[in-house]
VEXZAZA-618166 format. One record per atom (N, C-alpha, C, O): residue in one letter; x, y, z. Coordinates in steps of 0.1 Angstrom, whole numbers, plus 2048, in hexadecimal, padded with zeros to 3 digits. Layout:
BEGIN
AXYZ;...
//
This chain:
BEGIN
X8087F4800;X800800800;X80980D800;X81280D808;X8068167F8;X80D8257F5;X80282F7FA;X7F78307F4;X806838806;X800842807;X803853804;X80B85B809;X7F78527F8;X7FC8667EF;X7F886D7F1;X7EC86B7F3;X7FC8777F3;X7F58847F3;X7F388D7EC;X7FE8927E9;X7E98947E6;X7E789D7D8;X7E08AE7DC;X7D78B27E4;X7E68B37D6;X7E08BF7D9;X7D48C37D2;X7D18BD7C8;X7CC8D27D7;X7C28D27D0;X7C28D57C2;X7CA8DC7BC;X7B78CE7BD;X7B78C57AE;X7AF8CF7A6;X7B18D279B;X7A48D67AF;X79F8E17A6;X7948E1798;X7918E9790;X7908D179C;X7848CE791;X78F8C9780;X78B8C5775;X79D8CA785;X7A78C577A;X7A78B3775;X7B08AC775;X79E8B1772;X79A89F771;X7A389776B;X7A888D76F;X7A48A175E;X7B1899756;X7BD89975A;X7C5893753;X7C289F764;X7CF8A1766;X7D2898770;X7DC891771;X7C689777B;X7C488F786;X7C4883784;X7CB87B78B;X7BE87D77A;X7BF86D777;X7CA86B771;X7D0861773;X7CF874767;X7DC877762;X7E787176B;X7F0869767;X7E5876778;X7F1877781;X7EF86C785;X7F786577E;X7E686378F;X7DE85778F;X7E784C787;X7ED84278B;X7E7850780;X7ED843772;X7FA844774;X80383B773;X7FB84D776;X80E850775;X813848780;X81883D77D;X81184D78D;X81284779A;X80B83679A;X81082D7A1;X802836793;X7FF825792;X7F781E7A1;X7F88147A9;X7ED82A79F;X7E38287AE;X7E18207B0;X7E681A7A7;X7DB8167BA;X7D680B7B7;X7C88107C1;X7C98167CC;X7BB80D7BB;X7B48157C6;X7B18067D2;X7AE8087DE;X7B27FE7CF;X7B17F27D6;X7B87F57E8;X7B27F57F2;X7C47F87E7;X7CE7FA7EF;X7D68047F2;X7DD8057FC;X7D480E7E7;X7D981C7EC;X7D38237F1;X7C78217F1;X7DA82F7F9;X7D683B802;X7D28497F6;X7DC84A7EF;X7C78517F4;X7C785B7EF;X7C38697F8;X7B986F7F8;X7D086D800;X7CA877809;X7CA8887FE;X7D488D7F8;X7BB88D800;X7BC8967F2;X7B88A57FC;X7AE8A5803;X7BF8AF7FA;X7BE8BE7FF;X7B98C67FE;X7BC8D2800;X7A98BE7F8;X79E8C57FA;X79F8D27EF;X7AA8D47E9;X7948DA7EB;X7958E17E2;X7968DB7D2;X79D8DF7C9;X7878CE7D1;X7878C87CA;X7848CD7BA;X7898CA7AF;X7798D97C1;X7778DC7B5;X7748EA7B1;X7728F17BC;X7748F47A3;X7738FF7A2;X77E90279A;X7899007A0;X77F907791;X788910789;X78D90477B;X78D908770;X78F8FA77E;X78C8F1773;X7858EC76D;X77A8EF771;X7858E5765;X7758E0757;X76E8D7762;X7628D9766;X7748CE766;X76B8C576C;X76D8BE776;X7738B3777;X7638CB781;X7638C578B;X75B8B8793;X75E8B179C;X7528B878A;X7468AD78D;X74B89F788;X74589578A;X7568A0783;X75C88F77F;X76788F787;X76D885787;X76C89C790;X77789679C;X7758957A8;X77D8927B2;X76489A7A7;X75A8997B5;X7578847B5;X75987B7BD;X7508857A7;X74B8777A6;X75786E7A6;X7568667AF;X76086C7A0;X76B8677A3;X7708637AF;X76F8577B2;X77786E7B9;X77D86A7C5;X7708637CE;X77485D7D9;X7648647CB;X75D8607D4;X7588527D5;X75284C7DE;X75C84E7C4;X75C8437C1;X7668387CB;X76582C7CD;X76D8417CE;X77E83A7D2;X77D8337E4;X78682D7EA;X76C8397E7;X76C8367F5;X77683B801;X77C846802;X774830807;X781831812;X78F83280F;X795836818;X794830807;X7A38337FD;X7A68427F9;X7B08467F4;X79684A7FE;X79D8577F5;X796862804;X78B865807;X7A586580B;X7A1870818;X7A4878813;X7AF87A80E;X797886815;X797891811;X78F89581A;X78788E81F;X7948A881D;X7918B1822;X78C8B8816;X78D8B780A;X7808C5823;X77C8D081B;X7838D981C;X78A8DC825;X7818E180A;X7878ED807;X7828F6807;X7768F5809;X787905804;X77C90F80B;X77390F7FB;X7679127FA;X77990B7F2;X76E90A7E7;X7659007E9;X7599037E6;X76A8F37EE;X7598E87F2;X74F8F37F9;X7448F57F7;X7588F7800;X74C8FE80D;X742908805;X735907806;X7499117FA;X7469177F6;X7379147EB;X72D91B7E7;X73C9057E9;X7339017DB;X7268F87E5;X71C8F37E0;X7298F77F2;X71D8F37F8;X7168FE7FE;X70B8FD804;X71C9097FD;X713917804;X70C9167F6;X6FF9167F6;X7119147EB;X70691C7DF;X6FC90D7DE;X6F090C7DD;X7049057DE;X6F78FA7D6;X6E88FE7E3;X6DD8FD7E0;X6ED9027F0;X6E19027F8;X6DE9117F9;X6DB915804;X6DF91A7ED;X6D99247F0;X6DB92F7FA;X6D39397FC;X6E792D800;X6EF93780A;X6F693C803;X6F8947808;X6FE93B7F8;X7069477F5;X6FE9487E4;X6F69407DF;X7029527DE;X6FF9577D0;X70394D7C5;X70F9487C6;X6FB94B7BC;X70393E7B4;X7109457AF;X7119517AF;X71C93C7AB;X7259417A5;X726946799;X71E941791;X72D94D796;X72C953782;X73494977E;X731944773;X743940786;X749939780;X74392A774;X73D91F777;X74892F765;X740926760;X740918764;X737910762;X74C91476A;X74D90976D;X74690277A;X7458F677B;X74190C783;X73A90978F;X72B90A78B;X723905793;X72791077F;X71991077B;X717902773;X70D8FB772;X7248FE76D;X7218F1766;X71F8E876F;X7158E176E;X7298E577B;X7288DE784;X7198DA78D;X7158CF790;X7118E9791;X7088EA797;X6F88E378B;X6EB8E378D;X6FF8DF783;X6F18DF779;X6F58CF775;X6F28C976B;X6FE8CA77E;X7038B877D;X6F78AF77F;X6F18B3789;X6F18A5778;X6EC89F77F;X6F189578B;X6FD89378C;X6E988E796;X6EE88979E;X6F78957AB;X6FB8937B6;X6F689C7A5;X6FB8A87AF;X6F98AA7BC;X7008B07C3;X6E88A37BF;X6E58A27CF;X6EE8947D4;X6F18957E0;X6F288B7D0;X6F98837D8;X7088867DA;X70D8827E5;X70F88D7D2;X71A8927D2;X71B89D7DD;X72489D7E6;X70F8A67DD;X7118B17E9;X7108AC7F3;X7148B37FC;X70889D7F6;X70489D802;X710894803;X712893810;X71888D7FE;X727887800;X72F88E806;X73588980F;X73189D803;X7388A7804;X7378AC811;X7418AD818;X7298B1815;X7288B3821;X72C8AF82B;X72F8B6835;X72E8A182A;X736896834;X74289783A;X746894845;X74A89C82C;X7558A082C;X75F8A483A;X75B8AE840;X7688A083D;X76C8A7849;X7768B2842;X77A8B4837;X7798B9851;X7818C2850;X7928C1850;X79A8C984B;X7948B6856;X7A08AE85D;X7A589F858;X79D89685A;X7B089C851;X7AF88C851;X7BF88D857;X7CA893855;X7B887F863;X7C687D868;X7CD86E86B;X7C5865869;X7D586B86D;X7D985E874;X7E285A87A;X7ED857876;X7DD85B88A;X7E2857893;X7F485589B;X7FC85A8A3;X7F284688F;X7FB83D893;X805844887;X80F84B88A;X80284387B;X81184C877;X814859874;X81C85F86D;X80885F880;X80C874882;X808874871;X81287686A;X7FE87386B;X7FB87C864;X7F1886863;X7E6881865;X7F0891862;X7E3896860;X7E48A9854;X7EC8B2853;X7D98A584E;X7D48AE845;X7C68B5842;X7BB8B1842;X7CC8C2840;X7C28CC83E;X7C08D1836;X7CA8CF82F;X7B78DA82E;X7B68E481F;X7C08F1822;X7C78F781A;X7BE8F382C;X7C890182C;X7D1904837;X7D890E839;X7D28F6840;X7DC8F684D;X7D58F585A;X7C98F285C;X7DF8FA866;X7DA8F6870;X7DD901879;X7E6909877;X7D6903882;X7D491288C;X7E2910897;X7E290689F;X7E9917897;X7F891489F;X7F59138AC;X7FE90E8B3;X7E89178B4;X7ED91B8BF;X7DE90F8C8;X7D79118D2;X7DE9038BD;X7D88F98BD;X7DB8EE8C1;X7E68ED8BB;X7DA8E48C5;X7E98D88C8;X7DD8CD8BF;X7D28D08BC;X7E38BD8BB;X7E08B78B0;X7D18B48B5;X7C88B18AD;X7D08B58C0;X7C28AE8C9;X7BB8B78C7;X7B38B58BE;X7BA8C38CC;X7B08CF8C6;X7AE8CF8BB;X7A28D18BA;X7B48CD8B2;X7BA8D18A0;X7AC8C789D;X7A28CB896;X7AE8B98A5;X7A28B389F;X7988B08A5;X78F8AA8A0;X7988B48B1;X78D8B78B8;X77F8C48AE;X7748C28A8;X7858CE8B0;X7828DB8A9;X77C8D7899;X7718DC895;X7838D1894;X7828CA885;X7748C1888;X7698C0884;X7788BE88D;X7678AF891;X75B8B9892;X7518B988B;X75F8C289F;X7518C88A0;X7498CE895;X73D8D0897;X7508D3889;X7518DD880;X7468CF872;X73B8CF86C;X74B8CA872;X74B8BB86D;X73A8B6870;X72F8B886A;X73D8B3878;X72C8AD87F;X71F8BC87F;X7138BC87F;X7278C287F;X71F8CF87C;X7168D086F;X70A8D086F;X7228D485F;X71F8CF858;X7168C2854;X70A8C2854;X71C8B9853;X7148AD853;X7078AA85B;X70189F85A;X7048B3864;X6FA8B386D;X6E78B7868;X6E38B585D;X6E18BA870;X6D18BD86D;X6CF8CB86A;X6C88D0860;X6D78D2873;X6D78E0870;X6E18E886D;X6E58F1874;X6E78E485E;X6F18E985A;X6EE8F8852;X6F6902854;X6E48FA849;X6E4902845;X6E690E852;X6EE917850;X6E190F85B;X6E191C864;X6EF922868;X6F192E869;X6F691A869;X70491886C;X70F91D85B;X71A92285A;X70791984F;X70C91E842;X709929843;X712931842;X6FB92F844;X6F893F844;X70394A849;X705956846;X709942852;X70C94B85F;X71E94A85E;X72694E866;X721943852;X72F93B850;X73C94384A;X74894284C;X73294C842;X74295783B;X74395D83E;X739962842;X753965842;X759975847;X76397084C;X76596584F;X76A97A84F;X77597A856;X77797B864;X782979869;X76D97D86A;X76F97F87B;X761978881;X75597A87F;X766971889;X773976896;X77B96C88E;X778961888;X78897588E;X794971889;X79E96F897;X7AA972897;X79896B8A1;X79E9628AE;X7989598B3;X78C9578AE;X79D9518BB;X7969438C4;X7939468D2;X79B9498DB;X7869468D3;X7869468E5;X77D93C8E7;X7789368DE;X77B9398F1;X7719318F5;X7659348F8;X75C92C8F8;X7659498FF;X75B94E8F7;X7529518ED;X7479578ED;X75A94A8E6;X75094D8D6;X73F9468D4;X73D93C8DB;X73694A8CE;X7299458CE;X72C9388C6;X7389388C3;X72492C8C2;X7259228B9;X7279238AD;X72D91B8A6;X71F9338A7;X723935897;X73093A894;X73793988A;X7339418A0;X7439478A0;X74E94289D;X758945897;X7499348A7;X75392B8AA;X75792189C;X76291E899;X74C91E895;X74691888B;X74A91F880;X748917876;X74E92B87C;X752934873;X763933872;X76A931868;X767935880;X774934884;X77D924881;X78992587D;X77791A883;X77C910883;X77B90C872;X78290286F;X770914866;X76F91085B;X779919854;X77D916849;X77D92785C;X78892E855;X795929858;X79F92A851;X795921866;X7A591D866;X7A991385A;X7B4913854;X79F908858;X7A38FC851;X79E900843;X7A38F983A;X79890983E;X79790A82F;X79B91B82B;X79991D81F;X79F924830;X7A192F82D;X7B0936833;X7B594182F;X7B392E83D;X7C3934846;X7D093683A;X7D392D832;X7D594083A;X7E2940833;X7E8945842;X7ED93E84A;X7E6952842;X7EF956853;X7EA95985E;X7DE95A85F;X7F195C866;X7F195E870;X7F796A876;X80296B872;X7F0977883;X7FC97D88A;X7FF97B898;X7F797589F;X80497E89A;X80A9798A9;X8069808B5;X80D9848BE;X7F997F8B2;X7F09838BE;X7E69768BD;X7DF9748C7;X7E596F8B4;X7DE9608B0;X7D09648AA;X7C49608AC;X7D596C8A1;X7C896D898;X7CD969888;X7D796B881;X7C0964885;X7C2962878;X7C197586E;X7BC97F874;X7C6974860;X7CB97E85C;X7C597B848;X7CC97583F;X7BD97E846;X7B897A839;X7B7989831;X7AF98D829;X7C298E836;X7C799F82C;X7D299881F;X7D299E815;X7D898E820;X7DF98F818;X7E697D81A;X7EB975822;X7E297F806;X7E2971801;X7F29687FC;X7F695D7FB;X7F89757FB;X8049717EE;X81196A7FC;X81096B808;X81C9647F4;X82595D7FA;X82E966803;X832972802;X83095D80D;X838966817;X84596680F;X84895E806;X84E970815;X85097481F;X84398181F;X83C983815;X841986828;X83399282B;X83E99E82F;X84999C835;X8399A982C;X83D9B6834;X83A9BC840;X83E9C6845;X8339B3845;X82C9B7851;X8319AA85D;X82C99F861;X83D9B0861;X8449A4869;X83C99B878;X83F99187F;X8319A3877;X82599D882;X81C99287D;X81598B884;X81F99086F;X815986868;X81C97F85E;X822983854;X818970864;X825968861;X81695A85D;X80A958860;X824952851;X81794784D;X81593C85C;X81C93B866;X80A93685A;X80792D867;X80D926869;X80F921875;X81592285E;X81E915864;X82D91B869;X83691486E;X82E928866;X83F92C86E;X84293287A;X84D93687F;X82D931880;X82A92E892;X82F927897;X83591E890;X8309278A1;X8349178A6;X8279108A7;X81D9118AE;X82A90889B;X81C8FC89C;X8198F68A6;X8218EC8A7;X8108F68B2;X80E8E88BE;X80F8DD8B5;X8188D68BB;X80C8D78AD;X80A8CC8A6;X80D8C889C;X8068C1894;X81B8CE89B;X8238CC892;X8318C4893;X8378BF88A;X8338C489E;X83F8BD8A8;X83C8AE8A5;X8468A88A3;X8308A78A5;X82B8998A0;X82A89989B;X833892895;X8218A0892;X81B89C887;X8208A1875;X8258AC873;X81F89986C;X82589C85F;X8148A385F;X8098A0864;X8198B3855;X80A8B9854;X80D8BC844;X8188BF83E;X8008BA83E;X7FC8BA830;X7F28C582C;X7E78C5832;X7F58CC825;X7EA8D481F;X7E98DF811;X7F28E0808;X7DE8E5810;X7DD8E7800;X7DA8FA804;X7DF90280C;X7D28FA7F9;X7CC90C7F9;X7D59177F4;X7D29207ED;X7E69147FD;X7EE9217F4;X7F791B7EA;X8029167EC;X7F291D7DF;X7F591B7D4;X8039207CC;X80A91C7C4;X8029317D9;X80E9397D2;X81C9357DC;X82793A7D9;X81992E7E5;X82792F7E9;X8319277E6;X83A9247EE;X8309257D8;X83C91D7CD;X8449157D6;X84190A7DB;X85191E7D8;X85D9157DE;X86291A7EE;X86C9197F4;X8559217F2;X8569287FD;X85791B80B;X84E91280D;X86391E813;X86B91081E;X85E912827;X85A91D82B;X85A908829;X851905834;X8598F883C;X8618F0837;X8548F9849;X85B8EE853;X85D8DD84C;X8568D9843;X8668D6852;X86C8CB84C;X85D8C284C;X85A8B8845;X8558C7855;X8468B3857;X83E8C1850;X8338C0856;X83D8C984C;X8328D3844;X8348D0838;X8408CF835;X82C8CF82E;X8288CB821;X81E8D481A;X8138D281F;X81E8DC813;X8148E480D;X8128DA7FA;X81A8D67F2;X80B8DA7FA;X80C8D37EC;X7FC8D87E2;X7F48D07DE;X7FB8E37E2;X7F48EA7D8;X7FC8F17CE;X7FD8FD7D0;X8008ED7C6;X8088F27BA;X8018FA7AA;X8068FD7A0;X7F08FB7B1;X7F29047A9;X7EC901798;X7ED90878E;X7E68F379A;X7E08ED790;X7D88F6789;X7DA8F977D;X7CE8FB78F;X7C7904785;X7CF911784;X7C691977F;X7D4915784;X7DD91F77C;X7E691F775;X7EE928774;X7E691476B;X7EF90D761;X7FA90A768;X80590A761;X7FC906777;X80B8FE77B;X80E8F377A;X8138ED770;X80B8EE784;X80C8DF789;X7FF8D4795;X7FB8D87A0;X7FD8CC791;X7F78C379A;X8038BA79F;X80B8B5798;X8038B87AE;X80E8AF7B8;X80A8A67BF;X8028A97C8;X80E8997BE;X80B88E7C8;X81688B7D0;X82088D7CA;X8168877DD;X8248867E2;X8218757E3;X81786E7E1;X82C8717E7;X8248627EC;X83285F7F6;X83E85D7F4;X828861804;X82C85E80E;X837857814;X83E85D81C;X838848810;X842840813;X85184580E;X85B844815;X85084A804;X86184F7FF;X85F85C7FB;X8668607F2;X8558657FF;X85486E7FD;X85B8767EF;X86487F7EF;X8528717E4;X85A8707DA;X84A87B7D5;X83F87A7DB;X84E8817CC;X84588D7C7;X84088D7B8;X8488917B0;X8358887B3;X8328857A8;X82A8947A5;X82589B7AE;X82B898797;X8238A8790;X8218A4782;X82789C77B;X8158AE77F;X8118AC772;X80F8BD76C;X80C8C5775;X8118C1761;X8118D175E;X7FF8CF75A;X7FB8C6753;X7F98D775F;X7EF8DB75E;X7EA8E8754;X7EA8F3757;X7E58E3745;X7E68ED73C;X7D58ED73A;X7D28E6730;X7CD8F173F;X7BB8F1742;X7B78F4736;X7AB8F1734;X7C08FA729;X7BF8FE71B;X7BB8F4713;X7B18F370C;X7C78E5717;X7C38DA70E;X7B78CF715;X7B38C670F;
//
């Protein structure tokens, strides 16, 4: 058994099975841990929705702030999108079993026994791995729960861009869906910081990316994740992994595969 990791795919289908083939998956016995941000900005997201889900248990995936995004609109909480590709998507047939797949979706995939764990956009520094998934669960069962739309109404913005234990349920519920699908930094007062997207180094020496915090739960654990696309060749810690390269912007799609940590890519040209 080979366990891979892929970054977000972006609705890129042909590139993804593309890659698939190359590496020589086996879905029988391999691991597909995937970083969320399945779909949007590529031709076809509805065949890399139907696909991985095909893959069952073999294919662990988190939500991206674009899933989140494409289940606020399919239920009517947010504005449909102009993206043509998300209006094709939304007019899929079969589309209610897919969203209601999606929903399910956790926030967090981890494991235990060999310290792994992954997120869409990372992990909150001042969190240790037990919170990290504690916090993730509740966020989880929420979603997937009876009364989820109330909790989507109430789900986008930027603040509270801190953690207290203060916070009301939607707050808390807002906060925990910005850390895992929208975090790039952080400042060092422990708030999240969504002024500014592009690769560090930053000019503002108070706001630093999340992972060059001192991670609580990074000392164990190998951490995986997708969302910043732009930070090329930017050094992140030795067990930190960012692997969004950026497929839909004519880069690259990346699988790592675990055991020899050996790095499989494909050039992503959305033209052909």
């Amino acid at each position: 058994m080979s366990t891979y990791f892929i970054g977000d795919i972006h609705g890129c289908y042909k590139q993804f099975r593309f890659l698939l083939e190359k590496i020589n998956f086996d879905i029988l016995k391999d691991e597909l841990w995937i970083t969320g941000d399945l779909i949007g900005r590529g031709p076809d997201s509805f065949k890399v929705l139907k696909y991985i889900f095909s893959l069952g248990k073999q294919a662990k995936l988190v939500l991206g702030n674009h899933d989140v995004t494409l289940l606020s609109i399919y239920y009517g909480v947010q504005k449909k999108s102009i993206e043509k590709e998300i209006s094709e998507l939304l007019s899929s047939n079969n589309l209610d079993y897919i969203i209601n797949k999606l929903r399910k979706v956790p926030l967090i995939q981890y494991d235990l026994k060999r310290k792994l764990m992954m997120s869409h956009a990372g992990f909150f520094p001042y969190w240790d791995a037990k919170k990290s998934i504690f916090y993730a669960k509740q966020a989880q069962d929420i979603l997937s729960g009876k009364n989820f739309l109330k909790y989507l109404k109430l789900m986008r913005g930027d603040f509270p861009n801190f953690w207290s234990n203060n916070l009301n349920k939607y707050e808390r519920f807002r906060f925990i869906i910005n850390v895992y699908t929208r975090m790039r930094y952080c400042n060092l007062n422990k708030e999240l910081d969504f002024s500014y997207k592009d690769t560090p180094p930053h000019f503002n020496k108070s706001l630093l990316p999340w992972f060059d915090i001192d991670v609580k739960s990074k000392e164990d654990f190998s951490l995986f994740f997708g969302h910043w696309s732009s930070l090329g060749d930017t050094k992140t810690p030795k067990n930190v992994f960012p692997l969004d390269t950026g497929c839909c912007w004519g880069r690259y799609l990346t699988i790592l595969r675990w055991e020899d940590k050996k790095i499989y890519k494909i050039k992503c040209n959305l033209k052909t």
